[in-house]
C-alpha positions in Angstrom: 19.0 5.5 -0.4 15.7 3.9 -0.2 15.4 0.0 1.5 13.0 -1.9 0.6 12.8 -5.5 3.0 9.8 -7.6 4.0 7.7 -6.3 6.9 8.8 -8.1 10.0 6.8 -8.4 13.3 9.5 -6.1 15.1 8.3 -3.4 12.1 4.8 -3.4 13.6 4.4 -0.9 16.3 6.4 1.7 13.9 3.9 0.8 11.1 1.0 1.0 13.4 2.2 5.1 14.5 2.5 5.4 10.8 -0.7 4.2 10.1 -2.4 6.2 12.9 -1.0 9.0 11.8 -2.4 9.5 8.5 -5.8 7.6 8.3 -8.8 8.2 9.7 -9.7 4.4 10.3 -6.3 3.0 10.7 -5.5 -0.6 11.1 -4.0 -2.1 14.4 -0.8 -3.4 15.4 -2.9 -6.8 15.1 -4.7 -6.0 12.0 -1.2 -5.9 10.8 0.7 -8.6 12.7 -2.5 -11.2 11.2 -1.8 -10.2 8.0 1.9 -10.6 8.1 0.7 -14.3 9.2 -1.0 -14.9 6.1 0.7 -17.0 3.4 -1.9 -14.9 1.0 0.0 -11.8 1.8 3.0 -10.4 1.0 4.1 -6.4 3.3 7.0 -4.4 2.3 8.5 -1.3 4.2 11.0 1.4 2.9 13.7 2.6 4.8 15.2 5.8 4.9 18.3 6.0 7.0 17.3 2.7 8.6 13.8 4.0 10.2 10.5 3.1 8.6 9.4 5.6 5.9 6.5 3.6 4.4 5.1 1.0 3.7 2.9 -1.1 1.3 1.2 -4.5 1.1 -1.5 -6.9 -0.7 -3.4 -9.9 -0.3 -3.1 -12.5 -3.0 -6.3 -14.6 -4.5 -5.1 -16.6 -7.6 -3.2 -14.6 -9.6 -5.0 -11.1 -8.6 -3.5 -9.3 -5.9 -5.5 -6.5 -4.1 -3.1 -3.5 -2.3 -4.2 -3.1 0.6 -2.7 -0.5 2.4 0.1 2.4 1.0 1.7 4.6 3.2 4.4 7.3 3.5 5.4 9.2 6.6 4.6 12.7 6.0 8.5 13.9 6.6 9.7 11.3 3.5 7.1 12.2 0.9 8.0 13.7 -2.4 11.2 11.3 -2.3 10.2 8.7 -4.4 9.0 6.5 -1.4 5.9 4.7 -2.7 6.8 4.4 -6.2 9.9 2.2 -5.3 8.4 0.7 -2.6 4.8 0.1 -5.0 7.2 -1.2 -7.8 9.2 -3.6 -5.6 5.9 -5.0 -4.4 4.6 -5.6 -7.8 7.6 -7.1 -9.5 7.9 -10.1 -5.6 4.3 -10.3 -6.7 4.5 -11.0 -10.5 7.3 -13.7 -9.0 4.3 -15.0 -7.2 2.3 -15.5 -9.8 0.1 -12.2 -9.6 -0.8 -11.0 -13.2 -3.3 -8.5 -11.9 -3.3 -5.8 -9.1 -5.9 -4.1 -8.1 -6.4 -0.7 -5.3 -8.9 1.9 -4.1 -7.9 5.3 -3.7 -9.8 8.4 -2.4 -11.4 10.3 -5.5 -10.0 13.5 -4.1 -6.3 12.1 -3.8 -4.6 13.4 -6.8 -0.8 12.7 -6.2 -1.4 8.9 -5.3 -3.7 8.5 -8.3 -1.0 10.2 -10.8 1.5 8.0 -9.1 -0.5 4.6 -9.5 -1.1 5.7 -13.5 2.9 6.1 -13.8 3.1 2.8 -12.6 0.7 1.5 -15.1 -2.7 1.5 -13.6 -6.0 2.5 -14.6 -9.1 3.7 -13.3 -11.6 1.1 -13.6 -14.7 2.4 -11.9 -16.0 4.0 -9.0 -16.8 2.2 -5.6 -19.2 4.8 -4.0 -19.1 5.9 -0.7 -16.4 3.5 0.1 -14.3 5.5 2.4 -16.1 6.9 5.7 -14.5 9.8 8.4 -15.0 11.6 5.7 -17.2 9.8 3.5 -15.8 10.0 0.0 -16.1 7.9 -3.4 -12.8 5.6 -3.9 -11.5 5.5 -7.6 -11.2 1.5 -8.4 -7.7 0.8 -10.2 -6.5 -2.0 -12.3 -2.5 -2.5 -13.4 -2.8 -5.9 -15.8 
């Protein structure tokens, strides 16, 4: 079964390995722990037998919230991980007022775009060269 709970300082360094793990410029333990500070942001991790599996967050202006980061351990993909996770964070964030989320995504990444489009969002534009190491267009989505 898949726990979903707010991302907690004592989450950090796990989140951080994560992180490290599967991005080429991956945010910090601080990056992290100043956004969990924020009263604009709202972090989630997933649990699979009680250790980190993923994680997701945004950063709230007004009523638009932008994702920020989306992650799943490579060991827990393909078991429904981000889309409970991504659909736990939108419905806290439509009880925060959010009425509009928006994310980048890697052109070339096919399964997290299908997955964003089966939770309602659509491509919007294209951000060129937004993503560097390697450099690589991001696809701009919209869920409304």
């Amino acid at each position: 079964m898949i726990e979903i709970a707010g991302m907690q300082m004592e989450d950090l360094a796990e989140v951080a390995a994560i992180e490290k793990s599967i991005f080429s410029q991956p945010w910090s333990e601080n990056g992290f722990a100043a956004s969990l500070q924020s009263k604009d942001t709202l972090y989630l991790t997933a649990r699979l037998d009680g250790k980190i599996a993923g994680y997701c967050g945004f950063l709230q202006s007004f009523d638009e919230a932008d994702i920020t980061n989306v992650a799943v351990k490579e060991s827990c993909r393909r078991r429904g991980v981000a889309e409970t996770m991504l659909a736990e964070l939108i419905k806290r964030g439509a009880a925060r007022g959010v009425t509009a989320f928006t994310l980048e995504v890697r052109r070339s990444n096919a399964g997290a775009i299908a997955l964003y489009e089966k939770l309602g969002f659509v491509n919007c534009d294209i951000r060129r060269n937004f993503y560097e190491k390697p450099a690589e267009d991001a696809v701009i989505m919209w869920k409304r």
